[in-house]
Backbone as numpy.savetxt, mean C-alpha at the origin, in Angstrom:
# Nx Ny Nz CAx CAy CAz Cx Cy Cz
-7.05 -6.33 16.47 -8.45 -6.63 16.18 -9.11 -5.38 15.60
-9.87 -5.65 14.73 -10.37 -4.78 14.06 -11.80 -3.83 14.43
-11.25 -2.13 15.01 -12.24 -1.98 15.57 -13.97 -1.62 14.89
-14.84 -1.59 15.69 -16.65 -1.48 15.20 -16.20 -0.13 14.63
-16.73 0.56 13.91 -17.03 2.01 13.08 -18.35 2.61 13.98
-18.53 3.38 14.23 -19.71 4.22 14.83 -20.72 3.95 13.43
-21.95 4.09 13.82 -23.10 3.91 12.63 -23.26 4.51 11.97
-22.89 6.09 12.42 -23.00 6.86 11.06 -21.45 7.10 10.02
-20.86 6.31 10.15 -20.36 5.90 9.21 -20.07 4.98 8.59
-20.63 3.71 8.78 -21.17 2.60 7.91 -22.19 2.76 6.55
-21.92 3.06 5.39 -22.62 3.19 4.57 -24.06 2.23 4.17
-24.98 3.11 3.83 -26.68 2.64 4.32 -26.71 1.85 2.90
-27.61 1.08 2.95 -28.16 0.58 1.32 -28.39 1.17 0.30
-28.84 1.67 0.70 -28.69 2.79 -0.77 -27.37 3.18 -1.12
-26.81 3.71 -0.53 -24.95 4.06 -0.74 -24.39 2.60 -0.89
-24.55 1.92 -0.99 -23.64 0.28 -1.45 -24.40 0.65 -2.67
-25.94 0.73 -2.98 -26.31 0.47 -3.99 -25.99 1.23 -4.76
-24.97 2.71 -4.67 -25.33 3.47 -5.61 -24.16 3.69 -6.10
-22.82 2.81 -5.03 -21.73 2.10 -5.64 -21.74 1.32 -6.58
-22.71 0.10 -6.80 -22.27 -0.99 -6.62 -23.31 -1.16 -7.79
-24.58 -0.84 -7.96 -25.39 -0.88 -8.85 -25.36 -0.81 -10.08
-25.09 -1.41 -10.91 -24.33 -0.77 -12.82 -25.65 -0.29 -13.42
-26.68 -0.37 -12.87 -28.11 -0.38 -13.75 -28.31 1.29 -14.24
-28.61 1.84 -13.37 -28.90 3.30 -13.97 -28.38 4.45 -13.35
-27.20 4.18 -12.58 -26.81 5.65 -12.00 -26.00 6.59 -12.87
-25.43 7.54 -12.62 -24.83 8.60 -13.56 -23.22 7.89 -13.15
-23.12 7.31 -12.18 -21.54 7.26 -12.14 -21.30 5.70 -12.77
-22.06 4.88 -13.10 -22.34 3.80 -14.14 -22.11 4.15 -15.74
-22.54 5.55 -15.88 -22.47 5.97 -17.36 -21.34 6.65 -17.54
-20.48 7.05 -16.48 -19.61 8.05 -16.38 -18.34 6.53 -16.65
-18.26 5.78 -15.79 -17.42 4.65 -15.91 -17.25 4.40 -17.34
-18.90 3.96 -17.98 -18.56 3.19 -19.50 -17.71 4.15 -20.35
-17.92 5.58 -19.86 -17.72 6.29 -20.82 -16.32 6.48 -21.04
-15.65 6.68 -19.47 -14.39 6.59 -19.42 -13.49 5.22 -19.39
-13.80 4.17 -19.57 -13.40 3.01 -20.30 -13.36 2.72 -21.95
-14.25 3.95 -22.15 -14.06 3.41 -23.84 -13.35 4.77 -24.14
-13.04 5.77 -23.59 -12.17 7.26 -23.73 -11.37 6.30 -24.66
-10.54 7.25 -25.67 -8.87 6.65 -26.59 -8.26 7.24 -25.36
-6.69 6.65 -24.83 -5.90 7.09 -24.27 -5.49 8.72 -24.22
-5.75 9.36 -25.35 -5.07 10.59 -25.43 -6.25 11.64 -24.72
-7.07 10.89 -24.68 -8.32 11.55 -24.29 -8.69 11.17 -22.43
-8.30 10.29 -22.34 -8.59 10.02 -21.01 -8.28 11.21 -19.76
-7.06 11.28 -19.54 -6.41 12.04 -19.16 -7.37 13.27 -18.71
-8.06 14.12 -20.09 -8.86 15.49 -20.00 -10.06 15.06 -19.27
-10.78 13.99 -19.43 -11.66 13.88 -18.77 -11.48 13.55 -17.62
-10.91 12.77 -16.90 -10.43 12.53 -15.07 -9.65 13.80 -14.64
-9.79 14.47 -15.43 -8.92 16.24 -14.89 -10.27 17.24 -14.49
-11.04 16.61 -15.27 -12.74 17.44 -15.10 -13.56 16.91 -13.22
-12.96 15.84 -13.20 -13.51 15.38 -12.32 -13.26 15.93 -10.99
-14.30 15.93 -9.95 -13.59 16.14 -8.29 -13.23 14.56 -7.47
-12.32 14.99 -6.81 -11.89 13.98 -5.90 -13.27 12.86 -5.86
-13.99 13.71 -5.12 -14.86 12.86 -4.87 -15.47 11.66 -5.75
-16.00 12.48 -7.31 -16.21 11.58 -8.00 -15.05 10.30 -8.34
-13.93 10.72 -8.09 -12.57 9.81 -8.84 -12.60 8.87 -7.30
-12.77 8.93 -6.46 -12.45 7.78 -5.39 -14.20 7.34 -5.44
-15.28 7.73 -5.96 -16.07 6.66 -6.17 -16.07 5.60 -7.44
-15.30 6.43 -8.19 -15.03 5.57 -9.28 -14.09 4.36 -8.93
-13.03 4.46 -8.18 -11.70 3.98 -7.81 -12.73 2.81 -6.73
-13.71 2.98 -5.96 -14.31 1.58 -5.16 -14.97 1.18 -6.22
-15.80 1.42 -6.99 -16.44 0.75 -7.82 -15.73 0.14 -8.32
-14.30 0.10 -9.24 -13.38 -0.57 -10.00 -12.99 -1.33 -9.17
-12.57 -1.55 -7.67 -12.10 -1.72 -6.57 -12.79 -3.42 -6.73
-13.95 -2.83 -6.43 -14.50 -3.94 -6.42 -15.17 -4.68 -7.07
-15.16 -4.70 -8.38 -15.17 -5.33 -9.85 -14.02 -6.16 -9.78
-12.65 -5.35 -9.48 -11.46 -6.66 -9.53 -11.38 -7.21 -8.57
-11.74 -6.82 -7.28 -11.06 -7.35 -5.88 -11.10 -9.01 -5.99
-12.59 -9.71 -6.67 -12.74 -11.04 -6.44 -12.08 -11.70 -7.84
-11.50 -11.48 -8.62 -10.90 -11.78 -9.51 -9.26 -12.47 -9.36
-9.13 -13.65 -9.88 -7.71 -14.00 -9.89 -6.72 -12.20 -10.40
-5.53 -12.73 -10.12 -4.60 -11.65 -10.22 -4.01 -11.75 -11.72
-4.04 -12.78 -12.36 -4.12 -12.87 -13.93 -5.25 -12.61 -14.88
-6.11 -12.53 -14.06 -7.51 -12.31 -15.21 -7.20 -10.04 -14.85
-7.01 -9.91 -13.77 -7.12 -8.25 -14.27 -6.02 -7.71 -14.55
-4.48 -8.10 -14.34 -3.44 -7.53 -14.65 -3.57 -6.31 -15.90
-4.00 -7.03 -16.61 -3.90 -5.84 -18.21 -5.51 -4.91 -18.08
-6.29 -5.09 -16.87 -7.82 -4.36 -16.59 -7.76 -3.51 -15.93
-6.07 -2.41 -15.58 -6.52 -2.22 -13.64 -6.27 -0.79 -13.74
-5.53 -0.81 -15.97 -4.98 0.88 -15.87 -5.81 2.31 -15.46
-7.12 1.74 -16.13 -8.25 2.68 -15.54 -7.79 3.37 -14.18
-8.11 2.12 -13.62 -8.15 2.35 -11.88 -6.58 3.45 -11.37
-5.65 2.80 -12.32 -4.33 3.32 -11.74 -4.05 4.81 -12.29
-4.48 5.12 -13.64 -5.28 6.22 -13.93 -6.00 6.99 -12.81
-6.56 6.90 -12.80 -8.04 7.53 -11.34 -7.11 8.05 -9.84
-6.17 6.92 -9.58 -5.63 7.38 -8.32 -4.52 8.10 -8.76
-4.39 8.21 -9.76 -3.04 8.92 -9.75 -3.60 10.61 -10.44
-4.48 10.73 -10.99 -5.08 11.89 -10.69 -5.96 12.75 -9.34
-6.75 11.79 -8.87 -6.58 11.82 -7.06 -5.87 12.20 -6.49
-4.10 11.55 -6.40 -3.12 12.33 -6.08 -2.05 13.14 -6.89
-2.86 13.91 -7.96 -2.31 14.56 -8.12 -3.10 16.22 -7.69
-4.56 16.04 -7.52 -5.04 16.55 -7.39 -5.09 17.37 -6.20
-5.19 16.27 -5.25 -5.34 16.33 -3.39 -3.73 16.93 -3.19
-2.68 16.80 -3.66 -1.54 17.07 -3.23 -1.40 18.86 -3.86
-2.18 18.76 -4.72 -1.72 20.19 -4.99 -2.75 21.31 -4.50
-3.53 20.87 -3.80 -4.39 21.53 -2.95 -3.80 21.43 -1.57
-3.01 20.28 -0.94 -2.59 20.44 -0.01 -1.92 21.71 0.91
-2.31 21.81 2.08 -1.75 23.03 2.72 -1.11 22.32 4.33
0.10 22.78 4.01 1.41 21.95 4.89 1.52 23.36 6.25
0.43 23.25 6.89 0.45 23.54 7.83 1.41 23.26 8.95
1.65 23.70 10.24 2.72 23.09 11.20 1.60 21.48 11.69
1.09 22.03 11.30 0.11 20.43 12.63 -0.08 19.70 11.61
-0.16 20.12 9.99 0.36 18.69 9.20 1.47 18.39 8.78
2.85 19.16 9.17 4.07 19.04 9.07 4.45 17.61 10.64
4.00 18.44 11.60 4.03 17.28 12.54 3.60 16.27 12.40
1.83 15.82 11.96 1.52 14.38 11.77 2.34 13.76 10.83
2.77 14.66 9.48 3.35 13.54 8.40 4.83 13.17 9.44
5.31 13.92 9.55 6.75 13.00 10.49 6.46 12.19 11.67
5.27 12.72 12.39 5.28 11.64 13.49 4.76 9.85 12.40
4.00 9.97 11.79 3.50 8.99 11.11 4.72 8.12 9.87
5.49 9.07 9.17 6.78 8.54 9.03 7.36 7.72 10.07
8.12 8.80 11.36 8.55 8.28 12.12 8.10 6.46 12.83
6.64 6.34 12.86 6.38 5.64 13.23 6.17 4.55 12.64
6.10 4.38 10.98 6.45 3.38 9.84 7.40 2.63 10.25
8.30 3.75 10.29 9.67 3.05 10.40 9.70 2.26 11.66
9.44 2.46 13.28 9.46 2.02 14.14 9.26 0.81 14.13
7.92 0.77 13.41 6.98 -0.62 13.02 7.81 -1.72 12.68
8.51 -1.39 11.46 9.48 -1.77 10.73 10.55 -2.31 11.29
10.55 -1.63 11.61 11.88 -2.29 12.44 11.81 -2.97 13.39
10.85 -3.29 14.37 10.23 -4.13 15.01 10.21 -5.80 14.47
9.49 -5.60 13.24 9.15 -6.92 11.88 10.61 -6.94 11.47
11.66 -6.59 11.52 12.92 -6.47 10.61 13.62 -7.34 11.81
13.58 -7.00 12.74 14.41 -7.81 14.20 13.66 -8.84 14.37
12.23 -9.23 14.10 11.93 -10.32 14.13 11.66 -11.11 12.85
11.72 -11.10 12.26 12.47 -11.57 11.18 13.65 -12.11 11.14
14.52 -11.20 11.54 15.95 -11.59 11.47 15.99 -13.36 12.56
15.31 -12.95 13.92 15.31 -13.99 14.93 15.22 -15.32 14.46
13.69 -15.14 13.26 13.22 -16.24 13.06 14.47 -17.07 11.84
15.21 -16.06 11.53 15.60 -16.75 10.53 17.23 -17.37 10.54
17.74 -16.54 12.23 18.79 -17.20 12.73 18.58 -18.13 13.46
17.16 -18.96 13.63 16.60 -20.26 14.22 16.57 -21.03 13.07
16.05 -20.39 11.96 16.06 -21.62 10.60 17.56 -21.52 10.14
18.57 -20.99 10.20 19.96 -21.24 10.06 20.56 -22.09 10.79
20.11 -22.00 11.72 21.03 -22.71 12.54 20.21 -24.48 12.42
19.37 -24.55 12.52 18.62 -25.93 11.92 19.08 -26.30 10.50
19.55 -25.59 9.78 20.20 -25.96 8.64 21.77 -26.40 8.75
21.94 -25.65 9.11 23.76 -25.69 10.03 23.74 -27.04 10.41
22.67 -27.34 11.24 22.66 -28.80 11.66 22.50 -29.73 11.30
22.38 -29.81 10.24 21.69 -30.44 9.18 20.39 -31.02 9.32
19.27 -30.44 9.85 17.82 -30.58 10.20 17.49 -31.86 8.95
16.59 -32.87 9.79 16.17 -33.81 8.86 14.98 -33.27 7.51
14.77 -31.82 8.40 13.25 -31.36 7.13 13.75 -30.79 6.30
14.16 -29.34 6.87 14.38 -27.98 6.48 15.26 -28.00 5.53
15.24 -27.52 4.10 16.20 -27.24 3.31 16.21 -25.75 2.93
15.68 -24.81 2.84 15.46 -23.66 2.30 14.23 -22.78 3.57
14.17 -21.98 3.39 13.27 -21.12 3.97 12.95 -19.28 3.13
12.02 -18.85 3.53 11.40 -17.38 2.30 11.13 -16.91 4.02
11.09 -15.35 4.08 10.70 -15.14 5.25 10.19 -13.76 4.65
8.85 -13.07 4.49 8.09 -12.38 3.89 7.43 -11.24 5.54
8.07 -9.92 5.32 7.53 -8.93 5.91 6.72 -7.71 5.23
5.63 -7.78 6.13 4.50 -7.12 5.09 3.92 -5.98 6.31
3.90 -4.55 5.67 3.21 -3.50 6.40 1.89 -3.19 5.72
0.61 -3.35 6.39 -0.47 -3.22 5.77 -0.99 -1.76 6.60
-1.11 -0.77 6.22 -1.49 0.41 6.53 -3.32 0.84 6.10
-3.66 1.72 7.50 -5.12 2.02 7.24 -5.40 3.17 7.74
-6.09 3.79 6.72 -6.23 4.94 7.63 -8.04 5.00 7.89
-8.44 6.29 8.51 -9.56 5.93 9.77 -11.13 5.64 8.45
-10.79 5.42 7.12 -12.06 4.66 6.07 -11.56 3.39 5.96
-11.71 2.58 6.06 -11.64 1.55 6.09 -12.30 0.46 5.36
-13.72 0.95 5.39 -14.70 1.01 4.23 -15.19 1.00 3.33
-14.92 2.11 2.40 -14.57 3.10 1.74 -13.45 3.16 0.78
-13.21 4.32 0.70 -12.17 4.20 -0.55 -11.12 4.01 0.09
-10.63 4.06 1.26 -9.40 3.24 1.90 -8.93 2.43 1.66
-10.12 1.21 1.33 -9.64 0.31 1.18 -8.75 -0.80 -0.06
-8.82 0.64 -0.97 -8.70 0.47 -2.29 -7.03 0.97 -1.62
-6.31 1.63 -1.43 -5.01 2.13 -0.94 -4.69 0.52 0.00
-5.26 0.63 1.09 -4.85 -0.44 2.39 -4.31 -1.64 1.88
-5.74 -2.04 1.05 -5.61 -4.10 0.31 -5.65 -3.80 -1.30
-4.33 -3.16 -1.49 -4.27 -3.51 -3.23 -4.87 -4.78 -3.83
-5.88 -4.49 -5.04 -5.98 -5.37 -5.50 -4.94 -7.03 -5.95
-3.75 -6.25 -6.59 -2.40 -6.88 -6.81 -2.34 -8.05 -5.48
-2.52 -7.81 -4.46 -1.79 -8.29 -3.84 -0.32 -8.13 -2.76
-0.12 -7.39 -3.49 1.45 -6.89 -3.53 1.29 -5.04 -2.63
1.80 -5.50 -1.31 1.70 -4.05 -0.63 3.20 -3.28 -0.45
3.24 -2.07 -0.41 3.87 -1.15 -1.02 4.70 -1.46 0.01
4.76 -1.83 1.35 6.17 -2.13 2.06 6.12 -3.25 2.19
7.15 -3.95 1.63 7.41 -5.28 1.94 8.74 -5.70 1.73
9.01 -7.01 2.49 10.75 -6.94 1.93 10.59 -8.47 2.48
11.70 -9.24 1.60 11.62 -10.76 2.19 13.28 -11.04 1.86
13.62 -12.19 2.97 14.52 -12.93 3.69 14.38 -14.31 3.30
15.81 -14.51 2.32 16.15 -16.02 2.17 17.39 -16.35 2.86
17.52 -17.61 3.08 18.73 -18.70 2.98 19.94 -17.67 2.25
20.01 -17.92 1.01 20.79 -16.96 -0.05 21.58 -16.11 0.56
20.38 -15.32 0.91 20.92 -13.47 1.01 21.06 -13.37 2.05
21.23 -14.13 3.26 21.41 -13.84 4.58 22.37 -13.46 5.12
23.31 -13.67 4.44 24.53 -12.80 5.26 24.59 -11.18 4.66
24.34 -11.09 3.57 23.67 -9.74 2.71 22.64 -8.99 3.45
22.06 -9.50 4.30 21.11 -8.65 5.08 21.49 -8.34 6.40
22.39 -9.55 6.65 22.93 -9.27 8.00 24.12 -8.16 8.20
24.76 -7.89 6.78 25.43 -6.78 6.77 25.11 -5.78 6.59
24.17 -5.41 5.88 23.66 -4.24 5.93 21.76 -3.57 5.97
21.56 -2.46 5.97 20.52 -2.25 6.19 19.48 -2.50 5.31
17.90 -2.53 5.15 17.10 -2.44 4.17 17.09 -1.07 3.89
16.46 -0.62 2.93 16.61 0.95 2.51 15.57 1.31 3.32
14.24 0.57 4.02 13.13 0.71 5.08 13.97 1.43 6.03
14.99 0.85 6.37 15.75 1.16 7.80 16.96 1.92 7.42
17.27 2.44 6.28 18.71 2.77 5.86 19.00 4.65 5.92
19.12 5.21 7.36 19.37 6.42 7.28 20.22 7.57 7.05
21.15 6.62 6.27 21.93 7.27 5.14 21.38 7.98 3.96
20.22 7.71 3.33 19.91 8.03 2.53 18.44 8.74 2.91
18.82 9.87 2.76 17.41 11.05 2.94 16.11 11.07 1.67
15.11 10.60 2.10 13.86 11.04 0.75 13.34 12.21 0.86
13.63 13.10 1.43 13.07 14.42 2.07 13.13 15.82 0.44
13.55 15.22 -0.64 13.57 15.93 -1.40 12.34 16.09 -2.43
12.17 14.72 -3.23 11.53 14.68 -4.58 9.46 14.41 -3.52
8.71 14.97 -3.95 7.56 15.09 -3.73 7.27 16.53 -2.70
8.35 17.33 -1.84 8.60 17.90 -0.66 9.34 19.63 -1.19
10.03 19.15 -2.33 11.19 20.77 -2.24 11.73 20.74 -1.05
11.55 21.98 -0.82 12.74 22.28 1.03 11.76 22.09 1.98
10.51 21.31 1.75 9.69 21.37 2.93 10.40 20.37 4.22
11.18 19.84 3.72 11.78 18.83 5.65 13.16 19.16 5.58
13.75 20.00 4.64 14.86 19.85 5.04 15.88 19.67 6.09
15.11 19.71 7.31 15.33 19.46 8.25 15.18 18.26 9.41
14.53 17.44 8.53 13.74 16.36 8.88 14.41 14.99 8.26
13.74 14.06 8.31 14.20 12.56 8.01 12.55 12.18 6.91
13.06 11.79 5.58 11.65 11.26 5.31 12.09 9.69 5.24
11.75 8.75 5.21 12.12 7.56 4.90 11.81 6.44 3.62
12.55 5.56 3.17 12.37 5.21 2.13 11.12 4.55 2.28
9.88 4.19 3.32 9.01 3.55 3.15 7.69 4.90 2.72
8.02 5.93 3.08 7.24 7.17 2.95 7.37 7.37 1.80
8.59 7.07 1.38 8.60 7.65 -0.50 7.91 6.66 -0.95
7.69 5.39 -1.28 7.53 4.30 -1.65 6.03 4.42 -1.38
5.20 4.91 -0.47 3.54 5.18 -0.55 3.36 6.38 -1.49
4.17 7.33 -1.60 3.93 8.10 -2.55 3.85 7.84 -4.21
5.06 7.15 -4.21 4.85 6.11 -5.69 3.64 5.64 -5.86
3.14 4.83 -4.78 2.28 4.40 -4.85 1.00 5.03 -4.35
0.49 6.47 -4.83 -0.55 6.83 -4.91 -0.94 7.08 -3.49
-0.46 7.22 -2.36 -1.00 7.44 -1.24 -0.73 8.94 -1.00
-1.73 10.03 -1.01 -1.47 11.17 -0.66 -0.94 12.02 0.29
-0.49 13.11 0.41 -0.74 13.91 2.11 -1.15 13.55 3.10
-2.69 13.80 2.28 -3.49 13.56 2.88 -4.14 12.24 3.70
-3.92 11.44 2.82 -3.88 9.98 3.02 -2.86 9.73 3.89
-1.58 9.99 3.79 -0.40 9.75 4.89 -0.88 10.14 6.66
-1.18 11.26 6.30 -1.46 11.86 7.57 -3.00 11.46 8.69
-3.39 10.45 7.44 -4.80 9.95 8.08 -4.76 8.75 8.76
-3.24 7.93 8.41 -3.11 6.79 8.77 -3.13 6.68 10.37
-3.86 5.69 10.42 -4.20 5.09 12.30 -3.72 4.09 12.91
-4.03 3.15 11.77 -3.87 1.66 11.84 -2.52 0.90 11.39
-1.51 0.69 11.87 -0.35 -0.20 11.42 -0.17 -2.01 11.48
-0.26 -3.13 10.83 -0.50 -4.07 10.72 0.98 -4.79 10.26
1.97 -5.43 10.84 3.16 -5.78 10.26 2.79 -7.39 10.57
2.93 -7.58 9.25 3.20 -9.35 9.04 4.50 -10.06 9.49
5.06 -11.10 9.49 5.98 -11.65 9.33 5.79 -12.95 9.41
6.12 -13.84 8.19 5.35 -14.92 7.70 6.73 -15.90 6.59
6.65 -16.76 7.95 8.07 -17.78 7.40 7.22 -18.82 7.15
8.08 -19.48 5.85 7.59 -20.35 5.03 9.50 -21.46 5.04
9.28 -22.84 5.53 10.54 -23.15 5.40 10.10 -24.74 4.44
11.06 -25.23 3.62 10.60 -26.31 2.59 11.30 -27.09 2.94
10.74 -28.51 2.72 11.51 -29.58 1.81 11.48 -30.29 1.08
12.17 -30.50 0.32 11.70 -31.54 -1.47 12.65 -32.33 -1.42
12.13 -33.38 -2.03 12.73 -34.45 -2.71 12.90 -34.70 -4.01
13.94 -34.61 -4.13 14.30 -35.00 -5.88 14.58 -36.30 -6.59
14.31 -36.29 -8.00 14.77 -37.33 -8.41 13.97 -39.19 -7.55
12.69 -38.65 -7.72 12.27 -40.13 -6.85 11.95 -41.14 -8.01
């Protein structure tokens, strides 16, 4: 359940409005301006910018697409993907990898994965119950999709968080799904979520973990624009697992 925010950090009317308002603010003129930039030009100008301004830009865009089908903004969103990816390029190279943020990023790794694997065993359960109803030849069931989803938050929620947390897309940066098909393929081996054979502790890091475990769901937020900083802020872990089983009739 989703907890209350203390009041002073609920943003006042005026701050929605000064998001949200296209009429006369400076970050209204700053938007048009950087929407009509030529590509070669874009770039210099979101390099001028501070964090700050680029994650108010990033809710404002946020929420221009959020209520939009996922086909009407597909080809609208480069701006936005632009913006965070100077954000993190920005915030990461200011970063300072202290021991007490060397510890949170691994305990918070560490604990991805835990998550994960939690949703990965249940998953699996649900889907050696829809096997075996198939096995039997169940009068419904012909097929089944079994969809695991990690929705991550860190303590804005609000805010420009929420632009990281609930991708517009749809589509969140850990996810992995379970068919009929591939089931014995999964039952043999690991997801790369869970697969500790293979170390990510290199590309974003140098020798900073060499000693450590990063995991393929940690690399995979980094792709996807989630910073240091952002990693290490995370609070909130949310794992889906959401079976969908069919049946059709053909040929009527």
């Amino acid at each position: 359940m989703r907890k209350h925010r203390d009041r002073s950090d609920i943003l006042t009317a005026e701050e929605v409005d000064t998001l949200l308002n296209p009429a006369n603010d400076k970050l209204a003129g700053l938007l048009k301006r950087l929407e009509e930039s030529r590509h070669e030009t874009l770039w210099n100008e979101l390099e001028q910018l501070p964090v700050e301004t680029l994650e108010s830009l990033a809710v404002r865009l946020y929420k221009r697409y959020s209520g939009q089908d996922l086909i009407e903004i597909i080809f609208e969103t480069d701006l936005l993907r632009n913006i965070l990816r100077e954000r993190f390029i920005k915030l990461n190279r200011g970063f300072e990898w202290t021991q007490e943020n060397k510890k949170r990023f691994i305990e918070v790794n560490d604990k991805i994965m835990q998550v994960f694997e939690k949703a990965y065993k249940e998953a699996l359960s649900i889907a050696n119950e829809l096997e075996n109803r198939l096995n039997n030849n169940d009068d419904f069931i012909k097929d089944y999709e079994i969809e695991i989803t990690l929705r991550l938050h860190t303590s804005d929620k609000d805010g420009f968080g929420l632009v990281l947390s609930e991708p517009i897309s749809g589509y969140y940066p850990i996810n992995c799904q379970l068919n009929s098909c591939l089931l014995e393929q999964y039952l043999s081996e690991q997801p790369m979520e869970l697969d500790r054979s293979v170390n990510w502790n290199i590309e974003y890091f140098g020798n900073m973990f060499d000693n450590d475990y990063i995991g393929y769901t940690t690399h995979v937020l980094l792709d996807g624009e989630w910073s240091f900083k952002d990693i290490i802020s995370i609070n909130t872990i949310h794992a889906n697992v959401e079976a969908i089983h069919q049946h059709s009739v053909y040929d009527i």
